[in-house]
FIMARKE-379752 format. One line per 2 residues: their letters; for each residue x, y negated, z of C-alpha. Coordinates in pm, whole numbers, plus 50000, padded with zeros to 5 digits. Layout:
BEGIN
A = X:Y:Z | ...
% end
This chain:
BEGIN
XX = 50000:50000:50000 | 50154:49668:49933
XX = 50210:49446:50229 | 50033:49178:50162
XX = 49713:49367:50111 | 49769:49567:50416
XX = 49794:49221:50639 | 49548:49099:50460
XX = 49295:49346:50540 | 49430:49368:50868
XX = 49359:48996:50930 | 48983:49063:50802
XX = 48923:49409:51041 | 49060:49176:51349
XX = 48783:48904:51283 | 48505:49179:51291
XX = 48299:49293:51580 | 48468:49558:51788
XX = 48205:49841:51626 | 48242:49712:51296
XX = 48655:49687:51328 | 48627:50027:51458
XX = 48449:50166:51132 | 48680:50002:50910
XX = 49041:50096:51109 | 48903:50462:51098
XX = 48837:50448:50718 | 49208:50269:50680
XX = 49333:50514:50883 | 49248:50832:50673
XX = 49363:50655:50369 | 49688:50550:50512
XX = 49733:50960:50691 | 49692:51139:50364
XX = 49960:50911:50216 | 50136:50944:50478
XX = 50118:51287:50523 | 50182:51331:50138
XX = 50531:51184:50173 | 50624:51314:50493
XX = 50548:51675:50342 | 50716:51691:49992
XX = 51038:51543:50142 | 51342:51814:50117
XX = 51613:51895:50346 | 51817:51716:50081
XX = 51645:51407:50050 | 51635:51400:50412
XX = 52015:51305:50395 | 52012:51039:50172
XX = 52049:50687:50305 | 51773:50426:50364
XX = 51730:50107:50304 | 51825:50034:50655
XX = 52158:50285:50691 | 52010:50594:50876
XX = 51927:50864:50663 | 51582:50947:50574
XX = 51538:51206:50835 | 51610:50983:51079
XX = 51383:50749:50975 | 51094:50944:51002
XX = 51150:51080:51352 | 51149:50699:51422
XX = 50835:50656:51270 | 50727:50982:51480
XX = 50884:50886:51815 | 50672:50578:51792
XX = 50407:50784:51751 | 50467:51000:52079
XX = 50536:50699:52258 | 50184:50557:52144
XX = 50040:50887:52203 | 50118:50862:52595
XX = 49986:50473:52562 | 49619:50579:52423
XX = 49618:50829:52712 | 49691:50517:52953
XX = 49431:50354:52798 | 49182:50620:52825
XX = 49193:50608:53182 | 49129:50230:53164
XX = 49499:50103:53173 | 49480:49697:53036
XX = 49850:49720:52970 | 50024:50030:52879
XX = 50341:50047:52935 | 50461:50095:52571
XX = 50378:49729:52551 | 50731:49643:52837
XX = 50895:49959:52659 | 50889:50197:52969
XX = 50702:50523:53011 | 50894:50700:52752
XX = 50830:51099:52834 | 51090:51360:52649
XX = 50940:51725:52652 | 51159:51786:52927
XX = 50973:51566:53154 | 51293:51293:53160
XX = 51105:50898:53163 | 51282:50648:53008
XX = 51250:50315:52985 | 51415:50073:52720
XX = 51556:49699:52721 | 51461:49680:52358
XX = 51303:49796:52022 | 51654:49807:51889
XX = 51750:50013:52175 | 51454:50260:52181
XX = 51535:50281:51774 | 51914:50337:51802
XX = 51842:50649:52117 | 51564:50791:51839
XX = 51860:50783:51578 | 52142:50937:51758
XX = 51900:51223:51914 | 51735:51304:51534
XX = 52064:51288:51401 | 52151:51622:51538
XX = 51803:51748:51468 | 51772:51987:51164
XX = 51487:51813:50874 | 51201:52116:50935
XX = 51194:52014:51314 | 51201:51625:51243
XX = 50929:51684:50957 | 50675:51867:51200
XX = 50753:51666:51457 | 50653:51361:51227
XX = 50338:51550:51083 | 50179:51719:51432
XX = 50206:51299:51572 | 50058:51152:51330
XX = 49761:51397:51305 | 49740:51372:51684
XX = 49754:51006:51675 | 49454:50965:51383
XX = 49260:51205:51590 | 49248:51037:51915
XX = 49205:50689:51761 | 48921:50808:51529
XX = 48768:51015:51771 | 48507:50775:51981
XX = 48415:51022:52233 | 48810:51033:52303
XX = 48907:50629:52289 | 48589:50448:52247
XX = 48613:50107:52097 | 48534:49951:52422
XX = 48905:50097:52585 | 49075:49952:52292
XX = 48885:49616:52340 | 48933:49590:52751
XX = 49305:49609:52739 | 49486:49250:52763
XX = 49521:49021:52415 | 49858:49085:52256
XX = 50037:48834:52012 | 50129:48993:51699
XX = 50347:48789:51466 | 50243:48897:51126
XX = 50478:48812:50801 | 50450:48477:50678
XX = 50398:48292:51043 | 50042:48413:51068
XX = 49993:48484:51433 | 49682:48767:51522
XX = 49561:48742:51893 | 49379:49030:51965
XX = 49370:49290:52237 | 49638:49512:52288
XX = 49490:49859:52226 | 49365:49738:51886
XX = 49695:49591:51756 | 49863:49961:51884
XX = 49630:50123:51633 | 49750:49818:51396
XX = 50070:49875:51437 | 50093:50241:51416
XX = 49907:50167:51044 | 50145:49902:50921
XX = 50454:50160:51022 | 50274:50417:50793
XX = 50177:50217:50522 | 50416:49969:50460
XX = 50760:49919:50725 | 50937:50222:50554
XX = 50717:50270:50251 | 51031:50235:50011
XX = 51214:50484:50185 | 50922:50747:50172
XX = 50834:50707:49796 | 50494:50556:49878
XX = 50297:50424:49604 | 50202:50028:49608
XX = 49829:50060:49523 | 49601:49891:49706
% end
């Protein structure tokens, strides 16, 4: 999807009522999943080496797209049980499967611990690492008996500096499903072959 569609739509689901952004997020997210998915899957061992735009290799890229995704994961289940700021939001909370918490000083820093653990990772565990969050992650947001719009909308109003100075207020556990999208759809799109049709 090209990024200026993708913000722009964005922009329009943010001014809508909370059942009608709802509706449209979950119809944006299927469309942005299968894509997703798409790339994620056809993706070889060997392309998984090559270089990205951004100097890790491709595998790496995509368990930082999917380390993102765990990490939001454990958010929507803060914000299930009513949290109004989960703790993604200061960069703490982070749960390994061994049960180790970390917390982070930065995005940079979360990024560059994701890159130096996946870099030892083969591609076949980074790939269904990548495909098992992301279906997780579409189910719990698209799921209303799981995260009803309501949890999303109760949670404090984040600041999200789109491209091109626009700022969106809006409340937190909205602009986590936002942002999990724009990763998706358009952040690494180059790097995962995505096509740029609307």
């Amino acid at each position: 999807m090209k990024a200026e569609i993708f913000y722009q739509r964005i922009v329009e689901i943010a001014g809508q009522s909370q059942e009608k952004r709802y509706v449209l997020l979950a119809d944006l997210h299927a469309n942005i999943l299968a894509r997703y998915l798409n790339a994620v899957q056809t993706i070889t061992s060997k392309d998984a080496t090559r270089v990205s735009t951004d100097s890790r290799i491709l595998g790496q890229v995509v368990g930082h797209i999917a380390e993102w995704e765990r990490f939001t994961i454990l958010a929507v289940g803060e914000m299930m049980v009513g949290a109004k700021w989960p703790r993604i939001l200061s960069l703490s909370g982070y749960i390994e499967p061994d049960g180790q918490v970390l917390n982070f000083t930065s995005v940079d820093g979360f990024n560059a611990y994701q890159a130096n653990k996946h870099a030892t990772w083969p591609w076949e565990r980074i790939q269904e690492l990548a495909i098992h969050t992301a279906t997780i992650l579409h189910v719990l947001f698209t799921q209303p008996a799981l995260l009803p719009a309501e949890c999303l909308e109760l949670t404090r109003v984040y600041e999200w500096h789109l491209p091109g100075g626009v700022k969106l207020a809006v409340p937190a556990g909205w602009y986590l499903w936002m942002v999990t999208l724009e990763h998706e759809a358009v952040e690494h799109a180059d790097d995962l072959g995505l096509d740029n049709g609307g």
